[in-house]
C-alpha positions as a printed Julia matrix, in Angstrom:
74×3 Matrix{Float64}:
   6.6   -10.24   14.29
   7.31   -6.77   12.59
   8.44   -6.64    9.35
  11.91   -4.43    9.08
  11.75   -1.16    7.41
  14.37    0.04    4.83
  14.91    3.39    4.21
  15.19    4.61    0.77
  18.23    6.32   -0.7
  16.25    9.25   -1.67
  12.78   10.28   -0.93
   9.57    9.85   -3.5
   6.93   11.38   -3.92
   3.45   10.09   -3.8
   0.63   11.56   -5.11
  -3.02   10.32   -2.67
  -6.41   10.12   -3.6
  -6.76   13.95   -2.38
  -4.35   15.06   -4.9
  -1.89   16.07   -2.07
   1.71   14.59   -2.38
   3.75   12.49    0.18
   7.11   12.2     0.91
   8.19    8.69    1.4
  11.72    8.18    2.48
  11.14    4.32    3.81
   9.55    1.13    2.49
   8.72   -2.65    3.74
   9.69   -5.07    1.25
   7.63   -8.53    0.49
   4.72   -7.41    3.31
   2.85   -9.89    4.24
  -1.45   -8.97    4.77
  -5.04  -10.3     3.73
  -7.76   -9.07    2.56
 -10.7   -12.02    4.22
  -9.2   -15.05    2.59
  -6.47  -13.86    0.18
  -3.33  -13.78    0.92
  -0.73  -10.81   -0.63
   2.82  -10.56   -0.52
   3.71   -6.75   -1.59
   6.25   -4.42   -1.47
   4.68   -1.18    0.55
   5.88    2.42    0.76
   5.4     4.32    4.14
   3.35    7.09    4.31
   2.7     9.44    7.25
  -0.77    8.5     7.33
  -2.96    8.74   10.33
  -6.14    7.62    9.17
  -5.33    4.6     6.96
  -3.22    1.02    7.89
  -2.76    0.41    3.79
  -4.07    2.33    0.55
  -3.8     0.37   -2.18
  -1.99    1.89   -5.06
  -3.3     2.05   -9.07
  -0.22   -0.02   -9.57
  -1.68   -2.84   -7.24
  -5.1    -2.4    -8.11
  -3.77   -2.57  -11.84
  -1.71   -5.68  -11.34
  -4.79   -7.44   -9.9
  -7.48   -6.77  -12.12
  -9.97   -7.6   -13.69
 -11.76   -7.7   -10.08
 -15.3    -8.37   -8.88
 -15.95   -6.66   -5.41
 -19.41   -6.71   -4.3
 -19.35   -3.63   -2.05
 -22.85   -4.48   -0.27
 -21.06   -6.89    1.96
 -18.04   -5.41    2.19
């Protein structure tokens, strides 16, 4: 099952890892993914992205941390 889009009133702006900025006029609320054996629940923004299925923001990676990622195994 897909999970519906909403589109935003106005669009944002996003700033990516390359420094170049977005425009994001739609989001998925409460979207539901894993990472191996976590489960997340998060609200995402849509990006035209063509390379990437989710980048996770600093205010994720914030939210979650202190982490311990052991990047050897993946």
């Amino acid at each position: 099952m897909q999970a519906p889009v909403h589109h935003l009133s106005s669009s944002m702006q996003v700033k990516v890892a390359n420094g170049d900025v977005l425009s994001c006029v739609s989001f998925i609320p409460q979207a539901q993914w894993s990472v191996d054996e976590h489960q997340f629940c998060t609200d995402m923004r849509v990006l035209p992205l063509h390379h990437f299925d989710i980048i996770l923001g600093m205010d994720w990676l914030e939210s979650h941390s202190p982490m311990k990622v052991h990047w050897k195994s993946k």
